[in-house]
N, C-alpha and C positions, 0 to 999 in steps of 0.2 A: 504494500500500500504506500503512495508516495505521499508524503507529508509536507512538501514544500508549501502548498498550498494551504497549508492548514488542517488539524483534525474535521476529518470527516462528522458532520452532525447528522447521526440515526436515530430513528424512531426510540422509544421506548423501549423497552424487553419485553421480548413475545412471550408465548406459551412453554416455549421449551425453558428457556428460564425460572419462569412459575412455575412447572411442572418439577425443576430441580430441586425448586426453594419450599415447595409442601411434600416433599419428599426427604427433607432434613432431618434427620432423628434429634433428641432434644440438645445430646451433646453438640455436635453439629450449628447446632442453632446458637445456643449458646458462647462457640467460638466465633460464630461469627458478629457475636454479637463484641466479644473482648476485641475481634478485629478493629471494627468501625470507632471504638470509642476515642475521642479525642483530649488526650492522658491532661492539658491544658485547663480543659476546663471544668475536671476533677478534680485540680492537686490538692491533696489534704484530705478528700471525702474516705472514710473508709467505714465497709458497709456490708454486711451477710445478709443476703436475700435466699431466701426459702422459694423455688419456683413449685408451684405443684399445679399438674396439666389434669385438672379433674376427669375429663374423659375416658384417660389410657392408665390414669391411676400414675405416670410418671412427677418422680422428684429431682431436685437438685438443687445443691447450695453452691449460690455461688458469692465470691467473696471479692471486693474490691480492698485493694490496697494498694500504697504505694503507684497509683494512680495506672492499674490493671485488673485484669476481670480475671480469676481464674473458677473451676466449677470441679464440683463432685458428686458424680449420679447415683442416684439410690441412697441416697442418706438423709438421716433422718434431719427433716429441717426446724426440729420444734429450736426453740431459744435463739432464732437466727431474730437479726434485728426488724425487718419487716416478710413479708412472704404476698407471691404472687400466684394469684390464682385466676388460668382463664383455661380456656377448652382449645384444642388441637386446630379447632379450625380459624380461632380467634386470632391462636398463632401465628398460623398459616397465613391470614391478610394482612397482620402485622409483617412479617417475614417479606410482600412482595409491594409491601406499599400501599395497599389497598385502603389500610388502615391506621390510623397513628397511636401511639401508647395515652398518650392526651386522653385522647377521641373515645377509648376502648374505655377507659376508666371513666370518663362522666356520663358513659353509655350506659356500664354497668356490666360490661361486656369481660373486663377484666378489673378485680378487684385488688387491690394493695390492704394488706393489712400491716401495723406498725408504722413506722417511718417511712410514710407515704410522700413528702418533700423529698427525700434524700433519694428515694426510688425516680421520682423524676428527674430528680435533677441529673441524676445518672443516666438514665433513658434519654433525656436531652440532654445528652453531650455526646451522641450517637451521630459519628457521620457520614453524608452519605454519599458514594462516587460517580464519576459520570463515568459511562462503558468507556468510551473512546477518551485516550488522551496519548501527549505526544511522549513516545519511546525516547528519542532523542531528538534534539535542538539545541541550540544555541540558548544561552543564562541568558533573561533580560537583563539583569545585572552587566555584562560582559558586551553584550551586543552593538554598545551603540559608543564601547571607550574603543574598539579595536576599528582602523582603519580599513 
């Protein structure tokens, strides 16, 4: 693909993406979720969230510190400091965008129990990529001192 011209701007992500992203088991989900976070504007937060996916009976704690996500499945989440509770499919829209964490919680769609501030504020600070972007170029930093 030639880049001189610029990244390419495509559509949205089809089916087949979606279809990847509701077929994520929870761990899965969960790294992707340590991926996206932007460590900025967390520093200082540290946080044990209890996820529990009522519909498949799945748990997992996962634990912010030191301004990262990491997780442990099937463990028991009682005494974590808040705990998240929504259904697989709830996930799932969550997961492709369909739906926002905001959104899902004033809906009733997913509930925060505990330290319901500190769970968003965690959740917003989740960010998010464009598909296309340039492999290599020129630093705009660089660009405009070299002759």
């Amino acid at each position: 693909m030639e880049l001189r011209h610029g990244v390419p701007q495509l559509p949205r992500a089809g089916g087949v993406v979606r279809d990847v992203l509701r077929a994520l088991p929870l761990g899965l989900f969960l790294d992707h979720l340590a991926m996206r976070l932007d460590a900025a504007r967390i520093d200082g937060l540290a946080l044990r969230i209890g996820w529990c996916i009522t519909d498949t009976g799945e748990q997992a704690l996962l634990s912010l510190e030191n301004s990262a996500l990491t997780h442990r499945l099937g463990v028991p989440v009682d005494g974590a400091d808040a705990q998240v509770q929504l259904t697989r499919a709830v996930m799932d829209d969550i997961s492709v965008q369909k739906l926002g964490y905001a959104d899902a919680v004033q809906g009733g769609q997913m509930q925060v129990l505990g330290q319901r501030d500190a769970v968003l504020q965690m959740l917003g600070a989740l960010d998010s990529f464009d598909r296309m972007f340039a492999v290599v170029g020129p630093r705009p930093d660089l660009a405009h001192d070299n002759p």
